[in-house]
DOFIZA-396938 format. One record per residue (C-alpha): residue in three letters; x, y, z; residue number from 1. Coordinates in nm, 2 decimals. Layout:
<sites>
site resn: ALA X: X Y: Y Z: Z resi: NUM
...
</sites>
This chain:
<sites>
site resn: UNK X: 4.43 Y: 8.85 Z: -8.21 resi: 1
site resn: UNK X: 4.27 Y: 8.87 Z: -8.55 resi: 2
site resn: UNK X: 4.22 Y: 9.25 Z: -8.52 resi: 3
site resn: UNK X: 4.60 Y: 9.26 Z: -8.40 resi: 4
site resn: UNK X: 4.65 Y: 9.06 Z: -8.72 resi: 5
site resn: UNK X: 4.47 Y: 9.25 Z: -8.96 resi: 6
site resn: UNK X: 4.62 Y: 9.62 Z: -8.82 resi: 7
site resn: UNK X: 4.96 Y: 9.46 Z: -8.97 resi: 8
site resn: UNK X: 4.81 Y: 9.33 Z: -9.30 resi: 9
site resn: UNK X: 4.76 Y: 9.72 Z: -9.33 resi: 10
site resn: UNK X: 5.04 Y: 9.91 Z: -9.23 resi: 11
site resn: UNK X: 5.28 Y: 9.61 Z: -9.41 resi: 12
site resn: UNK X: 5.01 Y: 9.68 Z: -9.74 resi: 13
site resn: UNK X: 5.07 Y: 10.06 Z: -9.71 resi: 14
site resn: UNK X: 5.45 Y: 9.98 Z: -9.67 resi: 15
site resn: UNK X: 5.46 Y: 9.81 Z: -10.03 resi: 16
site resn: UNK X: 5.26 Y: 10.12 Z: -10.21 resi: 17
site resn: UNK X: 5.46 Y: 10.40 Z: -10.06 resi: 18
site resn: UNK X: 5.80 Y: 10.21 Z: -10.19 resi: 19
site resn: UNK X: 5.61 Y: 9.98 Z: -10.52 resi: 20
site resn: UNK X: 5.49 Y: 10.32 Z: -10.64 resi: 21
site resn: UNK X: 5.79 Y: 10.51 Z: -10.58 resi: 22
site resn: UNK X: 6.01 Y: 10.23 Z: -10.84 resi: 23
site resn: UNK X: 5.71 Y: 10.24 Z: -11.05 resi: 24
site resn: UNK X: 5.71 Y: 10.58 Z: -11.12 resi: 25
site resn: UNK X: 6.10 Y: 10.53 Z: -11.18 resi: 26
site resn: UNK X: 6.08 Y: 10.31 Z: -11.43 resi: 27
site resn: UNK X: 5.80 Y: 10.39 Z: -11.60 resi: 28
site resn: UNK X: 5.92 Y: 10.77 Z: -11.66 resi: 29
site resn: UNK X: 6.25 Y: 10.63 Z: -11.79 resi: 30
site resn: UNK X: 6.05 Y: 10.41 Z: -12.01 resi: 31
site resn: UNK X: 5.90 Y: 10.72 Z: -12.15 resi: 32
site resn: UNK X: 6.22 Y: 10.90 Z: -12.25 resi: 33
site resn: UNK X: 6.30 Y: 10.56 Z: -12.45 resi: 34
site resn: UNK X: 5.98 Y: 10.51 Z: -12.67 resi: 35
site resn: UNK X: 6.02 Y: 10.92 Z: -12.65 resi: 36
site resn: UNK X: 5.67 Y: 10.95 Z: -12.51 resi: 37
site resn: UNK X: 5.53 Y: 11.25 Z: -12.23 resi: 38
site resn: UNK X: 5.49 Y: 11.18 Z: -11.92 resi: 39
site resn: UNK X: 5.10 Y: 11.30 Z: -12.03 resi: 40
site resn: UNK X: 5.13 Y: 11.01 Z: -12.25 resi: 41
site resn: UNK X: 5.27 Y: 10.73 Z: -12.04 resi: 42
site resn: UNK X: 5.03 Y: 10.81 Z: -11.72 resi: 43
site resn: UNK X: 4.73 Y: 10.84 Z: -11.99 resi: 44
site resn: UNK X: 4.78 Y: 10.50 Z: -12.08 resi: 45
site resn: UNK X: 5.05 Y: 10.18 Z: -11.93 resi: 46
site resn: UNK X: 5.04 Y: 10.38 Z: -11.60 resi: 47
site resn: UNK X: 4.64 Y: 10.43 Z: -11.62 resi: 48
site resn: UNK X: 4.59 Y: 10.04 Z: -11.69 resi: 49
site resn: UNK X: 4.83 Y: 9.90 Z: -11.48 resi: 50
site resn: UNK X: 4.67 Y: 10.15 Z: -11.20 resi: 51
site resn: UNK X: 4.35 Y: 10.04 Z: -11.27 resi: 52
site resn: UNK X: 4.36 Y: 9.66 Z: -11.30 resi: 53
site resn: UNK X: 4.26 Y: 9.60 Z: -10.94 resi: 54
site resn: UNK X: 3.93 Y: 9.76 Z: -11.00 resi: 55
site resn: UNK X: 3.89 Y: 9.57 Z: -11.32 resi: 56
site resn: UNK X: 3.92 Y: 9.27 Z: -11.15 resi: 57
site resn: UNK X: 3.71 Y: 9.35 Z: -10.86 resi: 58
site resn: UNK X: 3.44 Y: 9.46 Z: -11.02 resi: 59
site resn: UNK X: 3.44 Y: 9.19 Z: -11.32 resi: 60
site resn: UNK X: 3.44 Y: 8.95 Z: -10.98 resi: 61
site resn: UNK X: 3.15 Y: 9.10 Z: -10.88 resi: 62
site resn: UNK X: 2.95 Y: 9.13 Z: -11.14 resi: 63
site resn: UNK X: 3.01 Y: 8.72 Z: -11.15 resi: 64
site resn: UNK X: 2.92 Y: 8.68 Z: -10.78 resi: 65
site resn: UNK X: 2.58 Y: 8.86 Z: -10.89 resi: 66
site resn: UNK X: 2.65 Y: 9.19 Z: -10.68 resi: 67
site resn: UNK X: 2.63 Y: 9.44 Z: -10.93 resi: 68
site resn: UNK X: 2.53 Y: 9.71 Z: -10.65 resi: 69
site resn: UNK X: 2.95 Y: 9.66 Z: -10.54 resi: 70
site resn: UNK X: 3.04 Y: 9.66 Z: -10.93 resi: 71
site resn: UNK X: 2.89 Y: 10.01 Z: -10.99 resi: 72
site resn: UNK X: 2.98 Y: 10.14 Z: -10.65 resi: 73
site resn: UNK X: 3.38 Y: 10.02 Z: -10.75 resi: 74
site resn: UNK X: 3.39 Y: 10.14 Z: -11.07 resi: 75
site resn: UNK X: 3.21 Y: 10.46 Z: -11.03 resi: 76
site resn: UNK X: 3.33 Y: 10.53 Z: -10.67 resi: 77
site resn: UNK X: 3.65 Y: 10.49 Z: -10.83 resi: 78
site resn: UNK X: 3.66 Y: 10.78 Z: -11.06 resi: 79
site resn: UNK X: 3.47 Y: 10.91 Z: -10.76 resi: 80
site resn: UNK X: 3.80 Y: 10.90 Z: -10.58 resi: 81
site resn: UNK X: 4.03 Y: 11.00 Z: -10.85 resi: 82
site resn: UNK X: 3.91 Y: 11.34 Z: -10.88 resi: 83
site resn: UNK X: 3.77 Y: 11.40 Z: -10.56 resi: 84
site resn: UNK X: 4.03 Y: 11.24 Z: -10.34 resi: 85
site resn: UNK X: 4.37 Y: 11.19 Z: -10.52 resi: 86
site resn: UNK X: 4.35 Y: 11.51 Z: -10.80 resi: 87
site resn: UNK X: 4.22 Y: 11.72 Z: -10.47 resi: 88
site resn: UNK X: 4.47 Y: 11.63 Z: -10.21 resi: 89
site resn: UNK X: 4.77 Y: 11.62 Z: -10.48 resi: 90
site resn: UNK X: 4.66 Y: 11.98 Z: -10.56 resi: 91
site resn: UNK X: 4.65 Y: 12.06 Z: -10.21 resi: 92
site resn: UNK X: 5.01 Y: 11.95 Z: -10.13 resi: 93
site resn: UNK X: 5.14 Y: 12.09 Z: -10.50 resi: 94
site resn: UNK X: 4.91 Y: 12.29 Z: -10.77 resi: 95
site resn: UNK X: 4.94 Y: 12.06 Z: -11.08 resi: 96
site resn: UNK X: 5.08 Y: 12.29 Z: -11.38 resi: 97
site resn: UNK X: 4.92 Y: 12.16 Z: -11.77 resi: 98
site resn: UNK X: 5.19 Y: 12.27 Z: -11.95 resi: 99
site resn: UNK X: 5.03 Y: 12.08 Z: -12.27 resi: 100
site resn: UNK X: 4.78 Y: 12.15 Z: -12.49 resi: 101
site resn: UNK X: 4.71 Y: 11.78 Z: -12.56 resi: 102
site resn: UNK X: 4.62 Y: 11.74 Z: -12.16 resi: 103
site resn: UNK X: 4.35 Y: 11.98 Z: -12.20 resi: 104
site resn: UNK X: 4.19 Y: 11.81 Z: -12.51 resi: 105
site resn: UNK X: 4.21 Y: 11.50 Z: -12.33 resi: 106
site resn: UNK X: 4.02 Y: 11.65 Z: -12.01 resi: 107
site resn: UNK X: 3.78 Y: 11.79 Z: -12.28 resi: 108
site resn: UNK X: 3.70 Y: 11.41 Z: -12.41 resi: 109
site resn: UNK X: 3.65 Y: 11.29 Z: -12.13 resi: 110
site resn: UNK X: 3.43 Y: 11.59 Z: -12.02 resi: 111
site resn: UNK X: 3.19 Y: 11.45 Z: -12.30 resi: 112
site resn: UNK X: 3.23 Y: 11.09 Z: -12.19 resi: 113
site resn: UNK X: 3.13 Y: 11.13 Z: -11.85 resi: 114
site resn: UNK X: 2.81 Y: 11.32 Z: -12.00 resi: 115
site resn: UNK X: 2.75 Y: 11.03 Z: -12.22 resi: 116
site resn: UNK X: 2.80 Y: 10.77 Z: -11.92 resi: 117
site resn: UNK X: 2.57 Y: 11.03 Z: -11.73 resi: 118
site resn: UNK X: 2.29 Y: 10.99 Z: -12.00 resi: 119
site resn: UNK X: 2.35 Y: 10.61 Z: -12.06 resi: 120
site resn: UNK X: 2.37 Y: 10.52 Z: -11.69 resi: 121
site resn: UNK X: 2.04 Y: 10.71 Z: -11.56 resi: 122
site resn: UNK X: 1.81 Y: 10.43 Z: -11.59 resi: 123
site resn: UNK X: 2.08 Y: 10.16 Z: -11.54 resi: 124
site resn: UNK X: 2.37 Y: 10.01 Z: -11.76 resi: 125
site resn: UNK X: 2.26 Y: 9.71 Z: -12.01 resi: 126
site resn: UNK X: 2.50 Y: 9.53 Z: -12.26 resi: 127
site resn: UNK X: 2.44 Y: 9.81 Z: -12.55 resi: 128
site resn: UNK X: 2.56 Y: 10.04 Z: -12.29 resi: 129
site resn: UNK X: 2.84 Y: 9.84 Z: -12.22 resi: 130
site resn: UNK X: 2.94 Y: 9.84 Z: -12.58 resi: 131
site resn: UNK X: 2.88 Y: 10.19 Z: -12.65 resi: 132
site resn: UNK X: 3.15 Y: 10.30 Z: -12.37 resi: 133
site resn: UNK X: 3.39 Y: 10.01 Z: -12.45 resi: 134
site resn: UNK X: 3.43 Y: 10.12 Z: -12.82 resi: 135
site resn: UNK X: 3.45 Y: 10.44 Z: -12.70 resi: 136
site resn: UNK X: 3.74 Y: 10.38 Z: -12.48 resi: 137
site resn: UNK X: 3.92 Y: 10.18 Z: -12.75 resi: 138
site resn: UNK X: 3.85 Y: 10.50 Z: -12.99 resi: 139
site resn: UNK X: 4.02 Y: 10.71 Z: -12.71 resi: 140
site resn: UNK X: 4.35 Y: 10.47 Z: -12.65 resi: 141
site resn: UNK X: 4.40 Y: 10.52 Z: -13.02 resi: 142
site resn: UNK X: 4.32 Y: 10.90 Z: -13.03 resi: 143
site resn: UNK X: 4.59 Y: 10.95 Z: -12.71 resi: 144
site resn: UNK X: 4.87 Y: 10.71 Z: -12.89 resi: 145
site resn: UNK X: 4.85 Y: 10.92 Z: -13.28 resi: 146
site resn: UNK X: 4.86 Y: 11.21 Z: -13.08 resi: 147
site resn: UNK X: 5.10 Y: 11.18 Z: -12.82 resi: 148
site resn: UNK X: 5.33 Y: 11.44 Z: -12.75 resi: 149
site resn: UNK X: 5.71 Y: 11.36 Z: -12.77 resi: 150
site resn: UNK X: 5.93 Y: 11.43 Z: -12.47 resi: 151
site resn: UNK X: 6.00 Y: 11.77 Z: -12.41 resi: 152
site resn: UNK X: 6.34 Y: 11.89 Z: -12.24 resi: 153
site resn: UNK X: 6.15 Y: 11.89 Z: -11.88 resi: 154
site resn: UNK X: 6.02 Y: 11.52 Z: -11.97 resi: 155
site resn: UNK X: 6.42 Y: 11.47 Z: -12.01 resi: 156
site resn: UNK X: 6.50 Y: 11.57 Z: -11.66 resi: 157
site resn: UNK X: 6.56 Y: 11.22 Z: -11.41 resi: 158
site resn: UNK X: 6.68 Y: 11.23 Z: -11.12 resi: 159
site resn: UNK X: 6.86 Y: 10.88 Z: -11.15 resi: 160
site resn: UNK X: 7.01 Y: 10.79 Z: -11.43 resi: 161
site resn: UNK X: 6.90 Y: 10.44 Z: -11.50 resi: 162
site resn: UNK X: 6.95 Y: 10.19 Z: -11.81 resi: 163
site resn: UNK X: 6.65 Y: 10.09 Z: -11.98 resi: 164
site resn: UNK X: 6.64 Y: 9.72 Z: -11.87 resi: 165
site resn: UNK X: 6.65 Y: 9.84 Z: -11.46 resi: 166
site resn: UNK X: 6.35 Y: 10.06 Z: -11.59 resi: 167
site resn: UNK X: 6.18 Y: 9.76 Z: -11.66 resi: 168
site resn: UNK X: 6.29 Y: 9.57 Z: -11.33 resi: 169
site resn: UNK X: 6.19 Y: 9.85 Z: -11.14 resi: 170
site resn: UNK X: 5.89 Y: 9.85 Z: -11.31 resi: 171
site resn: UNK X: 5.77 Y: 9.52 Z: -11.28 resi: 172
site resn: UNK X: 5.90 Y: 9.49 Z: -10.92 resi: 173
site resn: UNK X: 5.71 Y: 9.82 Z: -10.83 resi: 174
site resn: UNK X: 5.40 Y: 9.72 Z: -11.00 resi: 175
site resn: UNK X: 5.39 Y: 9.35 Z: -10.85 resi: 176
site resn: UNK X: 5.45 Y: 9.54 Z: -10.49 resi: 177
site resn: UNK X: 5.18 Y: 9.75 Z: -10.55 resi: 178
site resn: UNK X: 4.92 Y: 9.49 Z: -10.63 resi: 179
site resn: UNK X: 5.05 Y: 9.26 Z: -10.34 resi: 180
site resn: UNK X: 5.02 Y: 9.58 Z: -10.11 resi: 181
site resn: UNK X: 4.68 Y: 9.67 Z: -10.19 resi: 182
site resn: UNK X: 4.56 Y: 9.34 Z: -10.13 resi: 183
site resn: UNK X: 4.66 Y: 9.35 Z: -9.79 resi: 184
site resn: UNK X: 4.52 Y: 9.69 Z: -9.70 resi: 185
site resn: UNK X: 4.22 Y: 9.60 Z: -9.85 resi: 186
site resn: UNK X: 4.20 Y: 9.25 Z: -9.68 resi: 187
site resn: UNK X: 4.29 Y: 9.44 Z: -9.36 resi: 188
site resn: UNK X: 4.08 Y: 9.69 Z: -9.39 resi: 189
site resn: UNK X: 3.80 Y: 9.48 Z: -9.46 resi: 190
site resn: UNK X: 3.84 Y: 9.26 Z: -9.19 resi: 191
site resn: UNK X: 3.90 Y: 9.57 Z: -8.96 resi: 192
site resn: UNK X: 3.57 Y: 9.70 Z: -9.11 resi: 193
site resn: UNK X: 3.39 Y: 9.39 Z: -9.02 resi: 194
site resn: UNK X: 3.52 Y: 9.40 Z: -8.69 resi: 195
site resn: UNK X: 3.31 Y: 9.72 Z: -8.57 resi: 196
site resn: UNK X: 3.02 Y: 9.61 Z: -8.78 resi: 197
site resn: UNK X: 3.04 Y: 9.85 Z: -9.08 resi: 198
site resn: UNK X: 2.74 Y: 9.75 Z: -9.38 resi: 199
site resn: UNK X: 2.82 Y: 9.59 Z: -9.70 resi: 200
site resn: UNK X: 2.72 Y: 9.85 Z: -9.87 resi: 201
site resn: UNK X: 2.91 Y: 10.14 Z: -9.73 resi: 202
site resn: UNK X: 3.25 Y: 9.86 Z: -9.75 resi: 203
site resn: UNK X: 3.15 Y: 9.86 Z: -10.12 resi: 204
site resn: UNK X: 3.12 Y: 10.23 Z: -10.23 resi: 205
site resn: UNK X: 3.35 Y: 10.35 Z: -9.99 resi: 206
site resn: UNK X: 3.62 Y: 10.11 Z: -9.84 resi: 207
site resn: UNK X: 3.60 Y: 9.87 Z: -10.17 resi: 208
site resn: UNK X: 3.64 Y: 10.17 Z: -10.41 resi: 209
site resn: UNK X: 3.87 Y: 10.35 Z: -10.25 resi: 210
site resn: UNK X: 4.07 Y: 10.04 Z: -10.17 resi: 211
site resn: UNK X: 4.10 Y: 9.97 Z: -10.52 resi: 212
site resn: UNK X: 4.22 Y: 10.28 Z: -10.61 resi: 213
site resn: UNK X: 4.49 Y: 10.28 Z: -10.39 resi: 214
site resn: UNK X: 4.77 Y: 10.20 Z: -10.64 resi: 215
site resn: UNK X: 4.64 Y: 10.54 Z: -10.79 resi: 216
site resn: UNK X: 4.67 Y: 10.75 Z: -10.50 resi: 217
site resn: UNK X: 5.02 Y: 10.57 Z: -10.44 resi: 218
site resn: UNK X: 5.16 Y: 10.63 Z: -10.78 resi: 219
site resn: UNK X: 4.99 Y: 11.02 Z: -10.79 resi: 220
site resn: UNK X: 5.19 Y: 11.09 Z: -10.43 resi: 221
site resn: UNK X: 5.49 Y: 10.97 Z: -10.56 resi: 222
site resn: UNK X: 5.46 Y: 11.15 Z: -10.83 resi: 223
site resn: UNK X: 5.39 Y: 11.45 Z: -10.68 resi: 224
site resn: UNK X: 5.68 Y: 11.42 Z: -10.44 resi: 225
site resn: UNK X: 5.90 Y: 11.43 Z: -10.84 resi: 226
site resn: UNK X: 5.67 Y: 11.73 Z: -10.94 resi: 227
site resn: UNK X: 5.54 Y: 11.52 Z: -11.28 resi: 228
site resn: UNK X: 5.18 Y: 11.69 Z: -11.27 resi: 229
site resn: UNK X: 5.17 Y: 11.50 Z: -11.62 resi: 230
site resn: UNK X: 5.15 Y: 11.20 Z: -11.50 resi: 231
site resn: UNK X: 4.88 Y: 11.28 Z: -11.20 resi: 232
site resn: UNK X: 4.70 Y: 11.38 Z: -11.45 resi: 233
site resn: UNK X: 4.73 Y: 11.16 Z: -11.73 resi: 234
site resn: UNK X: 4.68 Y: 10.88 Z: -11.48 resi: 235
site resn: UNK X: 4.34 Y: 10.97 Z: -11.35 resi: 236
site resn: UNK X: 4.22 Y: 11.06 Z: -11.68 resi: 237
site resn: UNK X: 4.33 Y: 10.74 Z: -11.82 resi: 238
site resn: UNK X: 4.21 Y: 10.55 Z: -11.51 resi: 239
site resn: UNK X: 3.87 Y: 10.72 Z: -11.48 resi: 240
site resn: UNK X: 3.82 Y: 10.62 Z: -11.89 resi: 241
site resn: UNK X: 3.93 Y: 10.26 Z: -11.82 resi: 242
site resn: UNK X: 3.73 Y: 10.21 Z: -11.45 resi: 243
site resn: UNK X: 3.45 Y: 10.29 Z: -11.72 resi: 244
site resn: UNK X: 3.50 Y: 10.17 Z: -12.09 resi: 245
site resn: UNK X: 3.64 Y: 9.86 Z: -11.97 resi: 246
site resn: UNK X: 3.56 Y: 9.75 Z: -11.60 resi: 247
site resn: UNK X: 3.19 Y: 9.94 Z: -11.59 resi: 248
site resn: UNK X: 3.13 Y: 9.84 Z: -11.97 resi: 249
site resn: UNK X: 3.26 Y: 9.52 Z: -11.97 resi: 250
site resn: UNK X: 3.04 Y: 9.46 Z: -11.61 resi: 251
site resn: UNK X: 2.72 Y: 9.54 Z: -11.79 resi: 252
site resn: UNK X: 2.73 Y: 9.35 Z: -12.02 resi: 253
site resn: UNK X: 2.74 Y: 9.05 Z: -11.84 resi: 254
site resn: UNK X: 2.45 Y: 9.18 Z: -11.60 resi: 255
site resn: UNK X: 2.24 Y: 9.46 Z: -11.62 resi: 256
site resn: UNK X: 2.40 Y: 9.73 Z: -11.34 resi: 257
site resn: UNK X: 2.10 Y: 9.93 Z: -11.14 resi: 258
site resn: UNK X: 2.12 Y: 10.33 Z: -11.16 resi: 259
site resn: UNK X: 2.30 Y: 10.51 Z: -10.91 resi: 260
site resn: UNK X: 2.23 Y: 10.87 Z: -10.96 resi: 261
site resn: UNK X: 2.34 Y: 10.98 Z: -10.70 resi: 262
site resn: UNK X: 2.74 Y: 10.85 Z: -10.80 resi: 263
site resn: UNK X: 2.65 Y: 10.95 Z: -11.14 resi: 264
site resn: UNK X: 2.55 Y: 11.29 Z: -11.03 resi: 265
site resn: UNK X: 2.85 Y: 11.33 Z: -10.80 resi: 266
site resn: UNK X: 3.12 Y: 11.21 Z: -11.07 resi: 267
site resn: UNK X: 2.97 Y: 11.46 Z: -11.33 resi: 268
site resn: UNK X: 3.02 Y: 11.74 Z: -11.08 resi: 269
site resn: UNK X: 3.35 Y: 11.62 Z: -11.03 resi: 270
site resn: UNK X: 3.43 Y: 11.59 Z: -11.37 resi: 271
site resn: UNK X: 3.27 Y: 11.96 Z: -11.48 resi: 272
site resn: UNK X: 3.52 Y: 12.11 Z: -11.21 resi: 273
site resn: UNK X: 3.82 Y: 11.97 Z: -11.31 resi: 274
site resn: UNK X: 3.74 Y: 12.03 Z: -11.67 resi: 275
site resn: UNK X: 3.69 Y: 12.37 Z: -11.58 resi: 276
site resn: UNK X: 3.95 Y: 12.46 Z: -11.36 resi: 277
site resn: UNK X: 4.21 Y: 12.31 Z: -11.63 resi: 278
site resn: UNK X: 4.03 Y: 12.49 Z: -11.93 resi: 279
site resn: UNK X: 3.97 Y: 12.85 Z: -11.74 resi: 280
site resn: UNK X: 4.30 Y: 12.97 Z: -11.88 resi: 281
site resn: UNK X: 4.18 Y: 12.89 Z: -12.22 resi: 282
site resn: UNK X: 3.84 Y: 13.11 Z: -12.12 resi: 283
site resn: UNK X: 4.06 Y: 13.38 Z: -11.98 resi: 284
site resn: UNK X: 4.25 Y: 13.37 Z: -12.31 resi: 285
site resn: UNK X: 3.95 Y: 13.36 Z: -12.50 resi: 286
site resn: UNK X: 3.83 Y: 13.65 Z: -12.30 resi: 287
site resn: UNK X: 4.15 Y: 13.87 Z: -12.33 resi: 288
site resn: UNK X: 4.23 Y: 13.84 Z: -11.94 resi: 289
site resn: UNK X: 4.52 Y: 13.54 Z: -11.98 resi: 290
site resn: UNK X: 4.83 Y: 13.53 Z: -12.17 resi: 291
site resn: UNK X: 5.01 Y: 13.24 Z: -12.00 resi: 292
site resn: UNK X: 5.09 Y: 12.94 Z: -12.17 resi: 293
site resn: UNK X: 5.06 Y: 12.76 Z: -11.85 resi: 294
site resn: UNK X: 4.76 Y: 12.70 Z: -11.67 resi: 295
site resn: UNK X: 4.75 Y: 12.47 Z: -11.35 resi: 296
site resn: UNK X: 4.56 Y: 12.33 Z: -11.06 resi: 297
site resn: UNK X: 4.57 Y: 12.53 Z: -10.76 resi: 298
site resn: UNK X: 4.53 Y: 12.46 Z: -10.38 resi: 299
site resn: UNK X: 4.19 Y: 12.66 Z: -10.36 resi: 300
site resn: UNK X: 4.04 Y: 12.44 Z: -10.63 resi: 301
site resn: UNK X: 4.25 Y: 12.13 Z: -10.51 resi: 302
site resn: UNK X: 4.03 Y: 12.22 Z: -10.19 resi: 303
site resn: UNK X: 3.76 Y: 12.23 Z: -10.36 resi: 304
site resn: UNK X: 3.76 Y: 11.90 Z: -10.55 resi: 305
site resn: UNK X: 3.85 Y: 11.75 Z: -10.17 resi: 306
site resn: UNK X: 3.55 Y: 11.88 Z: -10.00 resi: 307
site resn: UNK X: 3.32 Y: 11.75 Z: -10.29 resi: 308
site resn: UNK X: 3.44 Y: 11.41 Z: -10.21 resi: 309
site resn: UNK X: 3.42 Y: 11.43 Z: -9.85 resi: 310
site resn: UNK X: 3.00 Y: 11.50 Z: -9.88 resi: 311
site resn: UNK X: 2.96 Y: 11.23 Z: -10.12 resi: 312
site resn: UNK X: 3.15 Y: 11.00 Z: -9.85 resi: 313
site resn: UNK X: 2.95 Y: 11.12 Z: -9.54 resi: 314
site resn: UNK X: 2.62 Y: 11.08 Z: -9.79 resi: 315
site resn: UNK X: 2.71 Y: 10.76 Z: -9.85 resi: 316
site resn: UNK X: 2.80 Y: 10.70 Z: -9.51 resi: 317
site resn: UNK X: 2.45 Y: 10.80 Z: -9.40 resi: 318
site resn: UNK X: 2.65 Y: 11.04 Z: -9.17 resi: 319
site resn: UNK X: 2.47 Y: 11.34 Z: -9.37 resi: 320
site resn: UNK X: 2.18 Y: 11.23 Z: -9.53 resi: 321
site resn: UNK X: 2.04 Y: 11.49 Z: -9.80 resi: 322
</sites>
């Protein structure tokens, strides 16, 4: 009965992300056009917080509890699952166009954050650690707000016109829907994972993490199903510097957080492609082999990113063990 119970905790959770995200999305990209922000913009920053809240909490919890093995493996597996999974798969289903320049210099900072948390991270995380990325996140907030890109005509386009206050109501509404959906799938899940006997730890760096960042993967589907690429983007960008400047950061320095090099080593690969394959029109330029404004995403390195992510799970998972 309880297994019955917890199989409809999960499909009722999913329910609430597939239609949370999709009037979350709605209003927040007709809350854009208002304050006359990108969609780059908006998904780098209100979209990437309110995303990333449940692993904020979770791993802040956590940390309290005194398991700061399921802290790291949150936060990191997180970011973990933002490139791997949701930047993979929505490249997969749609290659993601930049069409901005300020998108790339974003990717580029966080490029260097990632080798910074890379650095800091390798013999564990203390409170100066903690610090260091937390002031660095605030410095990159401000850096995305001073430069943020205005609306272009393509930001313009919605496909319902909508008043400002609804935006808001269908923003709130959508956001609450997500959060109460995602606890039920995880709470499901969990229990369904206790069920056949899966280990703590693999329900922490796998099911906890990816769990978490299921208002991510809702909101980046939905999005994709619009074709804003912007906002995929933005959001994992965003939520990937907030799941460490501020849930990670914030983490150690209440507890010191063990190293995991392994996560480390996996999000820095991660991070390295996707820098790459959204900067390799910028090389072909550079190299006279380019002219096109417009570089994207495409299915083969969409596939790419994906099949990353699956080794780390099945490593993880002691399915493959390296």
């Amino acid at each position: 009965m309880e297994i019955l119970l917890s199989i409809l905790m999960l499909l009722i959770g999913l329910g609430l992300l597939n239609y949370g995200s999709d009037w979350f999305i709605l209003g927040n990209t007709k809350i854009a056009k208002y304050l006359k922000l990108s969609n780059f913009v908006i998904g780098a920053t209100i979209v990437a917080f309110a995303t990333s809240f449940p692993e904020i909490v979770t791993t802040l919890y956590a940390t309290y509890t005194g398991l700061p093995m399921i802290a790291v493996g949150n936060a990191l597996g997180s970011c973990i699952v933002n490139i791997g999974f949701i930047l993979g798969l929505c490249a997969l289903i749609f290659p993601l166009v930049v069409k901005q320049k300020s998108i790339l210099r974003n990717s580029q900072v966080y490029l260097l954050y990632s080798l910074l948390l890379f650095i800091l991270g390798y013999d564990g995380f203390n409170f100066i650690d903690g610090v260091i990325l937390f002031l660095l996140l605030l410095g990159y907030i401000g850096y995305t707000l001073k430069k943020r890109s205005v609306v272009t005509e393509e930001d313009r386009e919605d496909r319902k016109d909508i008043s400002i206050v609804l935006a808001v109501v269908f923003t709130i509404v959508g956001l609450i829907s997500i959060f109460v959906g995602s606890k039920l799938f995880i709470d499901g899940a969990r229990n369904i994972a206790i069920f056949l006997g899966i280990s703590n730890k693999v329900v922490g760096f796998t099911l906890v993490a990816f769990g978490t960042s299921l208002p991510e993967v809702a909101v980046s589907l939905t999005a994709i199903r619009r074709e804003l690429g912007d906002i995929i983007i933005g959001n994992v960008i965003g939520s990937n510097m907030i799941n460490i400047g501020c849930a990670l950061a914030l983490s150690s320095m209440i507890a010191y957080i063990p190293p995991t090099r392994f996560e480390l080593s996996i999000n820095i690969l991660l991070v390295v492609l996707m820098a790459l394959f959204m900067n390799k029109g910028v090389i072909l330029r550079f190299l006279g082999r380019c002219s096109n404004e417009y570089f994207k995403i495409g299915r083969i390195e969409g596939l790419l990113l994906f099949m990353v992510y699956l080794v780390y799970v099945l490593v993880v998972t002691n399915v493959f063990k390296m």
